[in-house]
N, CA, C and O of each residue as an XYZ file, in Angstrom:
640
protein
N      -4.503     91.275    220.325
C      -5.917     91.079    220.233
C      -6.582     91.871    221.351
O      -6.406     91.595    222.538
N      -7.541     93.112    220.817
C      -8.874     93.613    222.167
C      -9.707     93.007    221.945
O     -10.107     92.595    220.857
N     -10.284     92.791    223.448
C     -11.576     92.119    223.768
C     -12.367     93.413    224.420
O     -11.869     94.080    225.328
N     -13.544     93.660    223.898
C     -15.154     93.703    224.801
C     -15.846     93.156    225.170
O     -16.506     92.399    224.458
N     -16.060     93.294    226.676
C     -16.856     92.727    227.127
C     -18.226     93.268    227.130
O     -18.526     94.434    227.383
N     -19.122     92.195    226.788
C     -20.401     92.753    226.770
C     -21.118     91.949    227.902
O     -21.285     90.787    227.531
N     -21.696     92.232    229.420
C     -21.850     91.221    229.929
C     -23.358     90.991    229.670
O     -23.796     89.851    229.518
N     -24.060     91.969    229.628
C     -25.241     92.043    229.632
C     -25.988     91.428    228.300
O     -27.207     91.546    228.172
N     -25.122     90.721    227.256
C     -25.594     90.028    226.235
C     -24.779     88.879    226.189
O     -24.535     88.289    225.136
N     -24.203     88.425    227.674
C     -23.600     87.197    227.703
C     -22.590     87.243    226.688
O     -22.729     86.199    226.051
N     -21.482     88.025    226.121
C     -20.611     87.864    225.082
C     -19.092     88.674    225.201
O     -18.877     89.622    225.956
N     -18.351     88.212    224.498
C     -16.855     88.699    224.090
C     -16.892     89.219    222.722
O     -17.421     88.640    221.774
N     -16.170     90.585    222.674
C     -16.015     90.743    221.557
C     -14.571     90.860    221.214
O     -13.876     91.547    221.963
N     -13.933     90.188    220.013
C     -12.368     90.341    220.124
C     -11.673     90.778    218.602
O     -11.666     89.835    217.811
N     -11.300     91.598    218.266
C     -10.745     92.479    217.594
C      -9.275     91.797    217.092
O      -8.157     92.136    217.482
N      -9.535     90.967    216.326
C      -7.745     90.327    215.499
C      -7.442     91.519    214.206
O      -8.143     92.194    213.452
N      -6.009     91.327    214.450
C      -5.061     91.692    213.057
C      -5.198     90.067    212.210
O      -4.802     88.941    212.511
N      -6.021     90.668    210.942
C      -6.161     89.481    209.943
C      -4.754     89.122    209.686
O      -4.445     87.954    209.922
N      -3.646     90.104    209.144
C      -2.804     90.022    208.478
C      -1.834     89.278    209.437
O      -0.895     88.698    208.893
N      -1.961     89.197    211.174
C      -0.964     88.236    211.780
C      -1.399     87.095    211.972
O      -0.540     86.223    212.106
N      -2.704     86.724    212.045
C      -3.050     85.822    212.337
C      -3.927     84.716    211.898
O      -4.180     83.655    212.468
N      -4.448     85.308    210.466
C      -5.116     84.258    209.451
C      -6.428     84.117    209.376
O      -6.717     83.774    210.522
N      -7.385     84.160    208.781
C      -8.617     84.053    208.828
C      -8.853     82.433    209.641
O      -9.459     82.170    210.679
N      -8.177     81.625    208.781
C      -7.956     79.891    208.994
C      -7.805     79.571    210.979
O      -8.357     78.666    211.604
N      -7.205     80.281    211.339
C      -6.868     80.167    212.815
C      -7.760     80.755    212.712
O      -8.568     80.092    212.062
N      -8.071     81.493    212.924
C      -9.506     81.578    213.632
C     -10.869     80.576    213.919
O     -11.645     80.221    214.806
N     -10.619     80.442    212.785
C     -12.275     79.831    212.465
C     -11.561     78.472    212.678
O     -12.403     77.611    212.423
N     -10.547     77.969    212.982
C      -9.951     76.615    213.975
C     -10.415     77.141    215.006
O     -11.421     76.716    215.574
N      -9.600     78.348    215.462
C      -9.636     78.707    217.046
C     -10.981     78.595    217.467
O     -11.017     78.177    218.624
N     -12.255     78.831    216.923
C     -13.620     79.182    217.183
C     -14.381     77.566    217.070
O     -15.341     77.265    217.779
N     -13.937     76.886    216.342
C     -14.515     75.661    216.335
C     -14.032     74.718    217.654
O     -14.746     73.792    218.040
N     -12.930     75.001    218.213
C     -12.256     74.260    219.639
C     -13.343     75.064    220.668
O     -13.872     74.567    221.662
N     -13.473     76.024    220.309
C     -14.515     76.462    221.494
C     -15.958     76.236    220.952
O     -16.846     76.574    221.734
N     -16.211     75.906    220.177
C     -17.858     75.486    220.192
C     -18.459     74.583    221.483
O     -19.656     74.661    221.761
N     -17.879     74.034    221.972
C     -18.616     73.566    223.214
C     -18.844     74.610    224.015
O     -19.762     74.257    224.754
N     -18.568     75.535    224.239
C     -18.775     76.618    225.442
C     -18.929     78.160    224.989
O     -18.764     79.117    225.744
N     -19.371     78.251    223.247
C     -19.414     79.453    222.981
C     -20.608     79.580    221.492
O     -20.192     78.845    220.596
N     -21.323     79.985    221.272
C     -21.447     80.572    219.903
C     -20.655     81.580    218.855
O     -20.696     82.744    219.256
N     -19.996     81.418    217.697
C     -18.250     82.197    217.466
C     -19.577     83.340    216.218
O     -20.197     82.695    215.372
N     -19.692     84.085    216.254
C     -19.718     84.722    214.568
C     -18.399     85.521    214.158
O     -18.030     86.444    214.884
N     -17.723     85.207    213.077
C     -16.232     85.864    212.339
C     -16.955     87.191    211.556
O     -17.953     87.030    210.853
N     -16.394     88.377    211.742
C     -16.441     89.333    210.810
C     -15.651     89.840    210.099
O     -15.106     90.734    210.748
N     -15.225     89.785    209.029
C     -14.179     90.228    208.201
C     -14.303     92.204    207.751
O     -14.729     92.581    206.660
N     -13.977     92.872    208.517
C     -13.843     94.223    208.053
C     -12.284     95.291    207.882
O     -11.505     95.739    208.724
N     -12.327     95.362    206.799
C     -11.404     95.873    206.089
C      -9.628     95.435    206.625
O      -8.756     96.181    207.071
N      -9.604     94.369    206.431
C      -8.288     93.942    207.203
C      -8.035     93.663    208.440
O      -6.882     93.459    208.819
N      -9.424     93.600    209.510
C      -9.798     93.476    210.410
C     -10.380     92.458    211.036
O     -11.576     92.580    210.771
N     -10.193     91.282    211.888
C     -11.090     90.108    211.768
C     -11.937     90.246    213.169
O     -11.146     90.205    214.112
N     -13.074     90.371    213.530
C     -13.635     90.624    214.396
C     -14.840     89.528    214.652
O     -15.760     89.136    213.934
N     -14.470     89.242    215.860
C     -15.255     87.876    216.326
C     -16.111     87.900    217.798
O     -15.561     88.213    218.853
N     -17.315     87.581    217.714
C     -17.791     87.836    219.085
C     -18.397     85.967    219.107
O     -18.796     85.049    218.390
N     -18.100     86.328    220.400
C     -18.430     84.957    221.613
C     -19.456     85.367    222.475
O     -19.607     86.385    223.150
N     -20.148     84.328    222.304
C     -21.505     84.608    222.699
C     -21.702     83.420    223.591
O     -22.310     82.513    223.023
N     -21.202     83.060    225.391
C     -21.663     82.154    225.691
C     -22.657     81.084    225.967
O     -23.835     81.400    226.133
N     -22.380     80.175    226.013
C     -23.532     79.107    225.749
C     -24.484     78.934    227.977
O     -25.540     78.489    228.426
N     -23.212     79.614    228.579
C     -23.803     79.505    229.798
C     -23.714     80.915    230.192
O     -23.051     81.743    229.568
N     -24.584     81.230    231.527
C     -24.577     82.469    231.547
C     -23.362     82.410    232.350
O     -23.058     81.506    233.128
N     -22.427     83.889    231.978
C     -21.551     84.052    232.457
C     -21.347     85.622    233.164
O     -22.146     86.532    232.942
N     -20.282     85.753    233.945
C     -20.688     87.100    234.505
C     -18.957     87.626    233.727
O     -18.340     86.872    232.975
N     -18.627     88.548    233.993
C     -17.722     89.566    233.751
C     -16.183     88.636    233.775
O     -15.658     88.705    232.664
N     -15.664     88.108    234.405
C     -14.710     87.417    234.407
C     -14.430     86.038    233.896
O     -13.321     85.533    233.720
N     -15.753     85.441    233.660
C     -15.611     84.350    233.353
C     -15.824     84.833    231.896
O     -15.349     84.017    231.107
N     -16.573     86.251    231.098
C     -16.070     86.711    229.800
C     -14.631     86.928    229.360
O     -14.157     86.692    228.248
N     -14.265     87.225    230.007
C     -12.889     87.980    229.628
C     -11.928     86.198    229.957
O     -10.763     86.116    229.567
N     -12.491     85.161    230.554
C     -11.207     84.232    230.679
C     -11.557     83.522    229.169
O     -10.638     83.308    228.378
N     -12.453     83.303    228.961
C     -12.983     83.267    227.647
C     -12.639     83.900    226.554
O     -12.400     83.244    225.539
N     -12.551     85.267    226.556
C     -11.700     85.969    225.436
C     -10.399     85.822    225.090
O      -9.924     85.976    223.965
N      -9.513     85.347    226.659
C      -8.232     84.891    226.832
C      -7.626     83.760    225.923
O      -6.685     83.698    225.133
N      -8.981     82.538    226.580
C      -8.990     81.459    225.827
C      -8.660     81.297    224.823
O      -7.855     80.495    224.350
N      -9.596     82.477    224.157
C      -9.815     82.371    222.607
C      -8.397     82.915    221.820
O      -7.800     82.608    220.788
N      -8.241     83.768    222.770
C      -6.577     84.584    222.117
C      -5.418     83.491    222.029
O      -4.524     83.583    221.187
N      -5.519     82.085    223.277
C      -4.373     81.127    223.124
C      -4.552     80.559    222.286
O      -3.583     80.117    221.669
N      -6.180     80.226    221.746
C      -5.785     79.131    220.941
C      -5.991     79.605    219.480
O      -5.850     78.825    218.538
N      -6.277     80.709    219.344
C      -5.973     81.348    217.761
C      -4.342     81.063    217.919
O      -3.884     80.441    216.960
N      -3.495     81.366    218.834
C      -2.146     81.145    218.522
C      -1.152     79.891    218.343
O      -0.032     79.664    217.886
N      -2.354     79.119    219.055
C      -2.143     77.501    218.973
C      -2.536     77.125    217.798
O      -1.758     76.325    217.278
N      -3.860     77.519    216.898
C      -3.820     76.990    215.547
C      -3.469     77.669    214.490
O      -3.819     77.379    213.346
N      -2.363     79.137    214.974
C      -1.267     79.993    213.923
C      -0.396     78.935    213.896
O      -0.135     78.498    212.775
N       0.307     78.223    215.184
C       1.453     77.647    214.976
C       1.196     76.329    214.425
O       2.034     75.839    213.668
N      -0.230     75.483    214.815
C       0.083     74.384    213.887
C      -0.619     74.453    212.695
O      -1.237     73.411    212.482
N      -0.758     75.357    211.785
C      -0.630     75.297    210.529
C       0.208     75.764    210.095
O       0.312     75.520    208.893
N       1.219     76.609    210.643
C       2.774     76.834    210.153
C       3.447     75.918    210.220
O       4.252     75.735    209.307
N       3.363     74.749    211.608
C       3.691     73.342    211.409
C       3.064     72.216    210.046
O       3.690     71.229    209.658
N       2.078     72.545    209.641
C       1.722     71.353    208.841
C       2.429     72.160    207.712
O       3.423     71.639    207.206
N       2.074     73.213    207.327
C       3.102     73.897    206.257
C       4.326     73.478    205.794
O       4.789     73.151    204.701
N       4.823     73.599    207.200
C       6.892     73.885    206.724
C       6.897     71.753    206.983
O       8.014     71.236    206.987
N       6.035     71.097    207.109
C       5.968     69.199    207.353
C       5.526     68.812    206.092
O       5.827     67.653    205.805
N       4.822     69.514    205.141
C       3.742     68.854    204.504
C       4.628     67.934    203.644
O       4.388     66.733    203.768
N       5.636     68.296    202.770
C       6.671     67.470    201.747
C       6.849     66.042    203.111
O       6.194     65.040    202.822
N       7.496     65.973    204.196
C       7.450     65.040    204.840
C       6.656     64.172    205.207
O       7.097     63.038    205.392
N       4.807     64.541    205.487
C       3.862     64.051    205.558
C       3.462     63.242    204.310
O       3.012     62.097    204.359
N       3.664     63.932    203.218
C       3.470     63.436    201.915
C       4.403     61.878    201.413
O       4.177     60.949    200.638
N       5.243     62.165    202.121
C       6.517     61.082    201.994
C       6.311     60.086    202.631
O       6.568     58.986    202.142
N       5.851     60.206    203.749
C       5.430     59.150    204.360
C       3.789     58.459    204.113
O       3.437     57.314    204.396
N       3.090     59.383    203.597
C       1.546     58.285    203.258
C       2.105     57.841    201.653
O       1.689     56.811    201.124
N       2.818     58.502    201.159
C       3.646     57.768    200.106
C       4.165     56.601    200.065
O       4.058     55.939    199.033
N       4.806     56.125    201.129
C       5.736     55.002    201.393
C       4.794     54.176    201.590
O       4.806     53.216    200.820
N       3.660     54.215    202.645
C       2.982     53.677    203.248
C       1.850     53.096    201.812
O       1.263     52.019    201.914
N       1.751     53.657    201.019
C       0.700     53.212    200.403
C       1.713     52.312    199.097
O       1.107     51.777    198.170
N       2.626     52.268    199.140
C       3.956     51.586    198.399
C       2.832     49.744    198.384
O       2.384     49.166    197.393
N       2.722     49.316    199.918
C       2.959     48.195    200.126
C       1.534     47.599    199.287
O       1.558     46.454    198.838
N       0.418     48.392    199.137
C      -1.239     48.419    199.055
C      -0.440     48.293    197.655
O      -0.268     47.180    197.159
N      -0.074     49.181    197.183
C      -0.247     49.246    195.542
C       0.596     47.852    194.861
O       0.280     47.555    193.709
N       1.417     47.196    195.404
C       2.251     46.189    195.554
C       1.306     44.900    195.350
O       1.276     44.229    194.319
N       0.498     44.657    196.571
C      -0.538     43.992    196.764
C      -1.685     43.720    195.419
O      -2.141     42.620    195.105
N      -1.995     45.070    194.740
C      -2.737     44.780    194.171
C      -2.148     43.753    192.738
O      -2.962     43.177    192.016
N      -1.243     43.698    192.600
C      -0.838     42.803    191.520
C       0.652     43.932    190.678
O       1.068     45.071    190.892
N       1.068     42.696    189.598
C       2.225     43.589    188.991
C       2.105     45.125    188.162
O       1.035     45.433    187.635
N       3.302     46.047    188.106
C       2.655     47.196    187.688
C       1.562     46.956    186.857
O       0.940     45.894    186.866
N       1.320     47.856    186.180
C       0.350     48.424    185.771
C      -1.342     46.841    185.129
O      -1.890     46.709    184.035
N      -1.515     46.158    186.276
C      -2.317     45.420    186.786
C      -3.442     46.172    187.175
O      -3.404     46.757    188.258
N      -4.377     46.241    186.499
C      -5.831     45.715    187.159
C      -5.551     45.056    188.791
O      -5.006     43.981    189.040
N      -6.058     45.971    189.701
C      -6.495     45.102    190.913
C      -7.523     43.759    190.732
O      -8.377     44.349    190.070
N      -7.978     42.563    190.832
C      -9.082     42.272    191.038
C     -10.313     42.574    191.760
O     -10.474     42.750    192.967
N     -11.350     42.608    190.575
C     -12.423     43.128    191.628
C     -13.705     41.741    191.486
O     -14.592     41.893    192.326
N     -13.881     40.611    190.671
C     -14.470     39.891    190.654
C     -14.113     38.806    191.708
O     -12.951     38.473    191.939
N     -15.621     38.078    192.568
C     -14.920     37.904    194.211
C     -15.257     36.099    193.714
O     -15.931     35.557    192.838
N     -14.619     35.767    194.513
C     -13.846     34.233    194.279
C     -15.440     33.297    194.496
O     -16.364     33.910    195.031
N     -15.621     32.113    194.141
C     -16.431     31.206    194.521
C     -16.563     31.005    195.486
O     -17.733     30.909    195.858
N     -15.584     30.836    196.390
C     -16.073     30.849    198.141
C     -16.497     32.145    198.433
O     -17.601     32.175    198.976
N     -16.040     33.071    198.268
C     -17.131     34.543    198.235
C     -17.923     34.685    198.833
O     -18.272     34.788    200.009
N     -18.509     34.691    197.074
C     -19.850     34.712    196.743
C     -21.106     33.427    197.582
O     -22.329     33.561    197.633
N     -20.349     32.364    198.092
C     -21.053     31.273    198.526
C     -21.170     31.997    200.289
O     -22.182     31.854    200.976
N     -19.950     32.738    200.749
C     -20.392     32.945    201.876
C     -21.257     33.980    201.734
O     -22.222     33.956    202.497
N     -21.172     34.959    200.903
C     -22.416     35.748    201.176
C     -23.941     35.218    201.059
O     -24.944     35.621    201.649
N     -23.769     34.044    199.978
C     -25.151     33.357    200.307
C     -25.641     32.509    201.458
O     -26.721     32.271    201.999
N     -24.775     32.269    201.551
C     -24.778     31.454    203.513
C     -25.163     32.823    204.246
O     -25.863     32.688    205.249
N     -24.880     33.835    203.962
C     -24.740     34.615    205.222
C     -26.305     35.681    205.207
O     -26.884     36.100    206.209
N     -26.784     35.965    203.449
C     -27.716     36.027    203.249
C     -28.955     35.256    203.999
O     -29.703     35.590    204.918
N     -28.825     33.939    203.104
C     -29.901     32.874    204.157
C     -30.393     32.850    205.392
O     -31.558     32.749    205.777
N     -28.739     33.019    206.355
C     -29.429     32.675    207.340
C     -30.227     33.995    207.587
O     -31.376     34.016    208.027
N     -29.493     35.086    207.256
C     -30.382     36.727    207.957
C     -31.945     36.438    207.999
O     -32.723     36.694    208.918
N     -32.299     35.629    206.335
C     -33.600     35.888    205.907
C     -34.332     34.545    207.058
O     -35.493     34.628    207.461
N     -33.726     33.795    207.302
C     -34.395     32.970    208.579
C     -34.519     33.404    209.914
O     -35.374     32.864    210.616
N     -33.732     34.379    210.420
C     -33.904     34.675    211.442
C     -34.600     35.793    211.430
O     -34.645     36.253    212.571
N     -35.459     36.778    210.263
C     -36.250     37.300    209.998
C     -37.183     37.088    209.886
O     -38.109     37.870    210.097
N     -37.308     35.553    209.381
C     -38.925     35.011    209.331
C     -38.845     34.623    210.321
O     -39.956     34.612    210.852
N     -37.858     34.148    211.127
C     -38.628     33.632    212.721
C     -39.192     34.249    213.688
O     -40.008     33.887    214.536
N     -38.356     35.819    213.344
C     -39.086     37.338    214.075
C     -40.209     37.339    213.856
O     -40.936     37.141    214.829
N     -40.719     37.508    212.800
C     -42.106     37.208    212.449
C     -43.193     36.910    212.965
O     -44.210     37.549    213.235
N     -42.761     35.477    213.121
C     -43.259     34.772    213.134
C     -43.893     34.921    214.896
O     -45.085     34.890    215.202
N     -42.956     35.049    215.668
C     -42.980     35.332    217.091
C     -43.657     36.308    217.098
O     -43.062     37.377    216.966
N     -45.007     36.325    217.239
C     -45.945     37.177    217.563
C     -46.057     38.131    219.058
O     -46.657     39.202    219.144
N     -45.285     37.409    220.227
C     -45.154     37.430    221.805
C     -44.570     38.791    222.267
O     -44.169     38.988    223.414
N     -44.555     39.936    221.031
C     -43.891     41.013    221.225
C     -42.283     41.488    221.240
O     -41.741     42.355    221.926
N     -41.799     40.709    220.357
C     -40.749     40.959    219.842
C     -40.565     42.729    219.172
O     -39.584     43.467    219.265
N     -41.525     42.917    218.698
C     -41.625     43.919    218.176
C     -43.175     44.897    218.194
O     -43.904     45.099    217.223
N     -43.348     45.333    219.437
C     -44.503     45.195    219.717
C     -44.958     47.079    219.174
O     -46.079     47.570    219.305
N     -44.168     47.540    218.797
C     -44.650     49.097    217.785
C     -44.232     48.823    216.203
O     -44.629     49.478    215.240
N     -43.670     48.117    216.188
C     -44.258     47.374    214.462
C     -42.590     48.323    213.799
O     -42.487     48.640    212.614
N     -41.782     48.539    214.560
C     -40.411     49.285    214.113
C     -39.848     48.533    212.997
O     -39.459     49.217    212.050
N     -39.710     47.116    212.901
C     -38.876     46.459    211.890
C     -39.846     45.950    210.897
O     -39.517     44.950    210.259
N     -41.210     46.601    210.637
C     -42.327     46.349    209.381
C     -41.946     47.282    208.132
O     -41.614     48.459    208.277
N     -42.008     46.793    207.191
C     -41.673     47.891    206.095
C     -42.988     48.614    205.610
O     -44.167     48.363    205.862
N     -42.392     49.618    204.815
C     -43.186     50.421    204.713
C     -44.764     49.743    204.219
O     -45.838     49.918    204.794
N     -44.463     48.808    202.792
C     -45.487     48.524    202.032
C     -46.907     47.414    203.113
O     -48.123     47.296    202.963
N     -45.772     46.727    204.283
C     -46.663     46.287    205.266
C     -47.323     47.218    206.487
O     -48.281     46.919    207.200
N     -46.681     48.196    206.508
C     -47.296     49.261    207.332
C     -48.622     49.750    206.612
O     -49.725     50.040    207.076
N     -48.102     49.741    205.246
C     -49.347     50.843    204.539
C     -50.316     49.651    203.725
O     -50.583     49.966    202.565
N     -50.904     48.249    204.220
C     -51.449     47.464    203.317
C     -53.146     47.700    203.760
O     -54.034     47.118    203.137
């Protein structure tokens, strides 16, 4: 990877081989640095060209540790997507297993989960309803500045 430095427009410019290193790493590599950079990717003719545009002003060295940066961790997110790659059948195996116990749960094969909710339920949501709507009218009701820019009024009482 070459870098230019541009200091006088606060930026890095860095020059990738698409073909070693992936469009995908990149635009990982560029999103880990969004705290400390603006990234634009250019794709020209087999060429991936990316300038960094810091977010603080920087002088000449602190560009180029920046361009550095950027060169480790394009290589840090070459290798872990060659890792999730050559894992993925294993990853798969395991949210597989894992979801074994859920599908189990929902009742015998080919069962309908239940989705209609039990009499105690439905009774706590009305308990739980109620009280909300009482401790709403008691807001209300408390004139003493509970709410003294009118934030929890709805619209149709804002606009009467």
């Amino acid at each position: 990877m070459k870098h230019t430095v541009e200091e006088e427009d606060n930026e890095v410019v860095i020059s990738i081989e698409k073909d070693r290193w992936g469009i995908d790493a990149v635009r990982m590599a560029a999103h880990v640095l969004a705290d400390r950079a603006y990234a634009q990717i250019f794709d020209e003719d087999g060429e991936l060209s990316v300038t960094l545009h810091s977010k603080l002003k920087a002088d000449r060295s602190a560009l180029e540790g920046l361009g550095a940066l950027f060169d480790r961790e394009v290589q840090n997110q070459a290798l872990r997507l060659k890792l999730v790659g050559s894992n993925r059948e294993t990853m798969e195996y395991i949210v597989s297993r894992g979801l074994v116990p859920a599908n189990k749960a929902a009742g015998p094969e080919g069962a309908e989960p239940e989705t209609e909710l039990s009499d105690e339920q439905k009774s706590e949501i009305d308990r739980l309803i109620a009280e909300a709507e009482t401790e709403i009218a008691e807001l209300k009701k408390d004139k003493s500045g509970a709410d003294p820019l009118g934030i929890t009024k709805t619209w149709e009482e804002q606009n009467q």
